[in-house]
N, CA, C and O atoms as a GROMACS GRO file, in nm:
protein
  280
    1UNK      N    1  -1.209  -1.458  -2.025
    1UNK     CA    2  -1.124  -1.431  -1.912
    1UNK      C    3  -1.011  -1.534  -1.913
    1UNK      O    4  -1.038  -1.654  -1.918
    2UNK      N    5  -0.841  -1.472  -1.908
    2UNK     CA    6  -0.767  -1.610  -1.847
    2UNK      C    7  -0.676  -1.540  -1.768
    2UNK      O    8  -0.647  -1.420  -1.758
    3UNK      N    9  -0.622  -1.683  -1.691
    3UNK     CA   10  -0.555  -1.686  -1.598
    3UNK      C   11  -0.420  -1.597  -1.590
    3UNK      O   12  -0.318  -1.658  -1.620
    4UNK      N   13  -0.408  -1.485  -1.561
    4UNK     CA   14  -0.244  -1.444  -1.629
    4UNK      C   15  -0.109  -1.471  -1.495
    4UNK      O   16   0.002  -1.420  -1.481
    5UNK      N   17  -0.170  -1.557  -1.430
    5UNK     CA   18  -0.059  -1.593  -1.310
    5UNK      C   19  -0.062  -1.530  -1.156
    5UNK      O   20  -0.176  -1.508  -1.117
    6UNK      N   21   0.030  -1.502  -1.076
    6UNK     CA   22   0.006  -1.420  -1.014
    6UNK      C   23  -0.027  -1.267  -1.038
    6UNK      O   24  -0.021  -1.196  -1.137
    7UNK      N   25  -0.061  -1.248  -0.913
    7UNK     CA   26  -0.010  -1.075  -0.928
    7UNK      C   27   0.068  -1.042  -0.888
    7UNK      O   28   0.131  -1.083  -0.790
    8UNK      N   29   0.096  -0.894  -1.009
    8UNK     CA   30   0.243  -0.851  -0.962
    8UNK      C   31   0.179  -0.690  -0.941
    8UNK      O   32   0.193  -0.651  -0.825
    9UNK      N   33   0.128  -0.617  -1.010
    9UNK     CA   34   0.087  -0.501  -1.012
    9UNK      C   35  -0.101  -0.509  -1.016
    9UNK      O   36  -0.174  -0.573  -1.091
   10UNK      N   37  -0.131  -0.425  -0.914
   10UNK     CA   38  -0.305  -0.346  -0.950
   10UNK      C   39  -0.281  -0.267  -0.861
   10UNK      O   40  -0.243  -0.253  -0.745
   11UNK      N   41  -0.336  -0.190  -1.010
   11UNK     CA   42  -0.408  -0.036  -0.918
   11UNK      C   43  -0.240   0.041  -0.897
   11UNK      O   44  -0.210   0.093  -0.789
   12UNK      N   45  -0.165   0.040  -0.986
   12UNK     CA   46  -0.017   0.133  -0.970
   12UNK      C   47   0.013   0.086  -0.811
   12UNK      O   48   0.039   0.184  -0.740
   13UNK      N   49   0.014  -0.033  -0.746
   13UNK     CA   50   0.066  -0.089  -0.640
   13UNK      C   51   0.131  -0.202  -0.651
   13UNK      O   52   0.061  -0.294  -0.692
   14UNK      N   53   0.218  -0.221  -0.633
   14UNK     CA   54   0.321  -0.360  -0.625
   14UNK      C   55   0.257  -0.448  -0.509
   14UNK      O   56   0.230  -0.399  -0.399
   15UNK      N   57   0.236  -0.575  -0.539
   15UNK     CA   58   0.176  -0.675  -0.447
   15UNK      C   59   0.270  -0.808  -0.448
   15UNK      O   60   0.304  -0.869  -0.550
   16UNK      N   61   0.308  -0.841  -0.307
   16UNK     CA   62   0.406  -0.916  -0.271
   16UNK      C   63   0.324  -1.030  -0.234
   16UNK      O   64   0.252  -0.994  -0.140
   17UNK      N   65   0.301  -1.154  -0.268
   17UNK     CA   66   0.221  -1.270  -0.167
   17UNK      C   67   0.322  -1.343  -0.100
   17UNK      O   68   0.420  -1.368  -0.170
   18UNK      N   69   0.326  -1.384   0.018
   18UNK     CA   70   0.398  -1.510   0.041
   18UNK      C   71   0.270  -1.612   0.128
   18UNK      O   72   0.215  -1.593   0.236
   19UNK      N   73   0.257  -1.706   0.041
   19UNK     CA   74   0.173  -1.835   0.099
   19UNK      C   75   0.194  -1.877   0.223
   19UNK      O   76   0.127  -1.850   0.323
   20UNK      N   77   0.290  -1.945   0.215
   20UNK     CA   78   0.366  -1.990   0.370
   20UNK      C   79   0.311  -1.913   0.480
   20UNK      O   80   0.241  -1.977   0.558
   21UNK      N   81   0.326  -1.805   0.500
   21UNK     CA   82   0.323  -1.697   0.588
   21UNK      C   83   0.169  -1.618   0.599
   21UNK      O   84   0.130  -1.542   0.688
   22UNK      N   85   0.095  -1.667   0.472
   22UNK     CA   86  -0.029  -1.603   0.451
   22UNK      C   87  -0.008  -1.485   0.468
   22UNK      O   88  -0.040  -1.446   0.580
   23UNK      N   89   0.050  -1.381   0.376
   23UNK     CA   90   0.085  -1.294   0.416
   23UNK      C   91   0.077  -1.175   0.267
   23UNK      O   92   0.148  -1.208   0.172
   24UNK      N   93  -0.006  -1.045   0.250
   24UNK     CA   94   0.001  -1.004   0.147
   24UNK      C   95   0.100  -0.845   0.164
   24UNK      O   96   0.094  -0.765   0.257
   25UNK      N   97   0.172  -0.837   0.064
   25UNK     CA   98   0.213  -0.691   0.088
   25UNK      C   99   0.228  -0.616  -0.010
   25UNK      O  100   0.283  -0.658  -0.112
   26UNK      N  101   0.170  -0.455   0.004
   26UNK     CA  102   0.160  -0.350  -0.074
   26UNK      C  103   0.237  -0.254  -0.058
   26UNK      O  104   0.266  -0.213   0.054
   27UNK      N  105   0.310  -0.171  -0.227
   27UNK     CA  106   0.365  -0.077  -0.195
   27UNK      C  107   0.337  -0.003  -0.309
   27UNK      O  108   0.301  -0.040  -0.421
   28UNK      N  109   0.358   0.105  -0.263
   28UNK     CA  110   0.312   0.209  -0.402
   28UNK      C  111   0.396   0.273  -0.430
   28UNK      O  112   0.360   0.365  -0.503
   29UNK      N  113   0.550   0.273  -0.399
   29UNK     CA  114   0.682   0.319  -0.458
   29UNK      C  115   0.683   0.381  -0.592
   29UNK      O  116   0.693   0.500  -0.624
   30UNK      N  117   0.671   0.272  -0.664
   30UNK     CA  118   0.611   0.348  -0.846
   30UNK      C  119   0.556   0.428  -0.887
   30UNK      O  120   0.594   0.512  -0.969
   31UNK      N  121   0.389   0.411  -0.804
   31UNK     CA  122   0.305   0.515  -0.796
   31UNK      C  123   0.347   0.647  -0.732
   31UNK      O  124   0.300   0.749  -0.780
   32UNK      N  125   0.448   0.658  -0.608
   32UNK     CA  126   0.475   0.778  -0.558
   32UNK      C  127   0.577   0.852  -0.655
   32UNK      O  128   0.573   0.972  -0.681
   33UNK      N  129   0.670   0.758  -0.704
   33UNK     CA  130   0.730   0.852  -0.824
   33UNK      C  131   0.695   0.923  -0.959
   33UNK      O  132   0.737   1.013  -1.031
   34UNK      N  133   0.614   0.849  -0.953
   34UNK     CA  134   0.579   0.898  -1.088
   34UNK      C  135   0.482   1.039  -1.062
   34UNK      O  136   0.478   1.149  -1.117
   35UNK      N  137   0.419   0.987  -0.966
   35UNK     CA  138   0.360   1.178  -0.898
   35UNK      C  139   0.477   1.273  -0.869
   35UNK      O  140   0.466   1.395  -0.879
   36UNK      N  141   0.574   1.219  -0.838
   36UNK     CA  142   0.676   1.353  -0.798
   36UNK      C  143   0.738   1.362  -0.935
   36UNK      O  144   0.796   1.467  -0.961
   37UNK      N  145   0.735   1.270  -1.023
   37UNK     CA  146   0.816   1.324  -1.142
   37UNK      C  147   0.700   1.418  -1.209
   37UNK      O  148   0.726   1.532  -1.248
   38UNK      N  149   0.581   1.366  -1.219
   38UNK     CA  150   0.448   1.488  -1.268
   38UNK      C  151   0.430   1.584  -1.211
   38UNK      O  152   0.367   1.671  -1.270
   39UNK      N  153   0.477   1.613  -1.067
   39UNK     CA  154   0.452   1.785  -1.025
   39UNK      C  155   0.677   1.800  -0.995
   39UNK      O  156   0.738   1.869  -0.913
   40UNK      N  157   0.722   1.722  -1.085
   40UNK     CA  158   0.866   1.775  -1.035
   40UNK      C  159   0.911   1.782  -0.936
   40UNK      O  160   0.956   1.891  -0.901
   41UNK      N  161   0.916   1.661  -0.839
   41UNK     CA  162   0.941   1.722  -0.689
   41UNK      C  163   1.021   1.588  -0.653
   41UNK      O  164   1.002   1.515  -0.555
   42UNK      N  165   1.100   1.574  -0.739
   42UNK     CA  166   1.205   1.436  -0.747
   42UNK      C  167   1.326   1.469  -0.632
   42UNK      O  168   1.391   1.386  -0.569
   43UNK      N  169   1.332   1.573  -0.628
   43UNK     CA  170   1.460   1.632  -0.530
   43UNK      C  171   1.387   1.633  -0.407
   43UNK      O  172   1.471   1.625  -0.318
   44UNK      N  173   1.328   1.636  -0.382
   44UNK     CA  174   1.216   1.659  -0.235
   44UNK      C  175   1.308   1.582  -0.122
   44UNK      O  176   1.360   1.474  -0.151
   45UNK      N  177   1.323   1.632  -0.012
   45UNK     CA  178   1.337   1.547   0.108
   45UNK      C  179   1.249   1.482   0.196
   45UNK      O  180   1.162   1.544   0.258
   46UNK      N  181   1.274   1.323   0.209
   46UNK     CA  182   1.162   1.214   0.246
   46UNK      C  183   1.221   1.227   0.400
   46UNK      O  184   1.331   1.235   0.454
   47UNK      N  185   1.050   1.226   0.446
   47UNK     CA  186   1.112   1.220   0.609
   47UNK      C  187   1.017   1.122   0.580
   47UNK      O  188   0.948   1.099   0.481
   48UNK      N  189   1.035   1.028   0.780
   48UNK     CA  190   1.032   0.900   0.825
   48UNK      C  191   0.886   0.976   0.881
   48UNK      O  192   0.867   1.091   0.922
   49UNK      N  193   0.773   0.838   0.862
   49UNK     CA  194   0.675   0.859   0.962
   49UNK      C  195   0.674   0.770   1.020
   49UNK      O  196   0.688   0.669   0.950
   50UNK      N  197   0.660   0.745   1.172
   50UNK     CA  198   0.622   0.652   1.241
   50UNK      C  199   0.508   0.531   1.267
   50UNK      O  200   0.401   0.568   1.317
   51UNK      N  201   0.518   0.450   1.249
   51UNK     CA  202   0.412   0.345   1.216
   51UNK      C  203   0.461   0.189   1.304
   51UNK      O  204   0.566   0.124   1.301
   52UNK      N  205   0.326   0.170   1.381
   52UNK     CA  206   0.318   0.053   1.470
   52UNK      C  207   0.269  -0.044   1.357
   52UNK      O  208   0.160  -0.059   1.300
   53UNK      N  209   0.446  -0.131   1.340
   53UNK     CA  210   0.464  -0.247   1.258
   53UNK      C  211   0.369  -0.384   1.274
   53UNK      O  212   0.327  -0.451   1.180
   54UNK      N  213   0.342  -0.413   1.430
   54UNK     CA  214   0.294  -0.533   1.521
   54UNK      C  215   0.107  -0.512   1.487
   54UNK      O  216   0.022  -0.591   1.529
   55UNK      N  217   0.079  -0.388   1.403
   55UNK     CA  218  -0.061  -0.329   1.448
   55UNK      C  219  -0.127  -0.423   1.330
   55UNK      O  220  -0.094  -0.419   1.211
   56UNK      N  221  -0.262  -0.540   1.408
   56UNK     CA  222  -0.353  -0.619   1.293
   56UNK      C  223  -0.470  -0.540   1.281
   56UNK      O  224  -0.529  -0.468   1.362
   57UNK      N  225  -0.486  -0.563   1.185
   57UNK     CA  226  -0.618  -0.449   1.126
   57UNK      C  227  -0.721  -0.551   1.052
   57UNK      O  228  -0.717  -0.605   0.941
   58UNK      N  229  -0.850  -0.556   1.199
   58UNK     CA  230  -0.951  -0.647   1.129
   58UNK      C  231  -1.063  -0.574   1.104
   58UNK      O  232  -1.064  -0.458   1.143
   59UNK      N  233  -1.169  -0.624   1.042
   59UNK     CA  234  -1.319  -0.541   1.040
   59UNK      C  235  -1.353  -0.546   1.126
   59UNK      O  236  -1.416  -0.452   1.173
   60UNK      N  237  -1.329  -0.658   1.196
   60UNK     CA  238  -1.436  -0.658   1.367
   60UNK      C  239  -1.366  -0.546   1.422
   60UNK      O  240  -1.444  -0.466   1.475
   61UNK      N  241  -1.227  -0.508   1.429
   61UNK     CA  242  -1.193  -0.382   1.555
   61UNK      C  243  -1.232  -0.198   1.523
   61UNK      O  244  -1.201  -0.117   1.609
   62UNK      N  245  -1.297  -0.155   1.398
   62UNK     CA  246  -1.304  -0.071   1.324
   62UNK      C  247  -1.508  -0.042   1.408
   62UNK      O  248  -1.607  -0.114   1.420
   63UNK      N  249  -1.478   0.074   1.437
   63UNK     CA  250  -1.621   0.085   1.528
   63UNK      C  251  -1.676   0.246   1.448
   63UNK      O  252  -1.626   0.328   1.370
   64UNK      N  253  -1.764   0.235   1.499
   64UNK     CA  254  -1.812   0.381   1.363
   64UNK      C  255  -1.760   0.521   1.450
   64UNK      O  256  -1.798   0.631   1.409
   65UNK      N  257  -1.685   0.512   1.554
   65UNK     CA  258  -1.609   0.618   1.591
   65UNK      C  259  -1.519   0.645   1.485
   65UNK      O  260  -1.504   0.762   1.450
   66UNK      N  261  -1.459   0.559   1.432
   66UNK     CA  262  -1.356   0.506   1.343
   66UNK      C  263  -1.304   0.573   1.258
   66UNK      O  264  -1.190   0.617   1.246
   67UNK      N  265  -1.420   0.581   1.180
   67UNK     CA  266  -1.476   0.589   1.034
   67UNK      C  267  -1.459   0.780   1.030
   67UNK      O  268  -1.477   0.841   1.135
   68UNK      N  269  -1.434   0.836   0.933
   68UNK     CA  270  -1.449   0.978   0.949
   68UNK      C  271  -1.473   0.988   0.745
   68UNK      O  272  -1.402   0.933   0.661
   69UNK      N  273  -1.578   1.065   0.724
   69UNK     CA  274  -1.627   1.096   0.640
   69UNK      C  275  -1.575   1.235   0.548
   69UNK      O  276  -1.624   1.339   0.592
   70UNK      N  277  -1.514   1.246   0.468
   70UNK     CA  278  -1.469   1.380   0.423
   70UNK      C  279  -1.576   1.437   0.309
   70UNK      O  280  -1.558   1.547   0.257
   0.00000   0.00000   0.00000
């Protein structure tokens, strides 16, 4: 096993660290294109979804109402 530095990519997700801030961030930009270039849907129009930015997401607040099983 060695060390290869940070991370920059796992799992077709881009991973951002900033220390300072303790702070990790994921995006899957890459990964979403490359699916629209495999079913051709590069022209597609992107709409906005709404998402509560301020929202912390711990294990303790996740209750087995939660959880939904497919």
């Amino acid at each position: 096993m060695s060390d290869l530095g940070p991370v920059s990519y796992y799992l077709d997700m881009k991973v951002k660290q900033n220390r300072t801030e303790h702070t990790i961030c994921l995006t899957q930009t890459a990964y979403i294109n490359k699916i629209l270039q495999t079913f051709q849907q590069l022209q597609a129009v992107s709409v906005d979804t709404s998402m509560n930015f301020n929202a912390v997401l711990m294990k303790e607040s996740i209750t087995q109402a939660d959880i939904t099983v497919i």
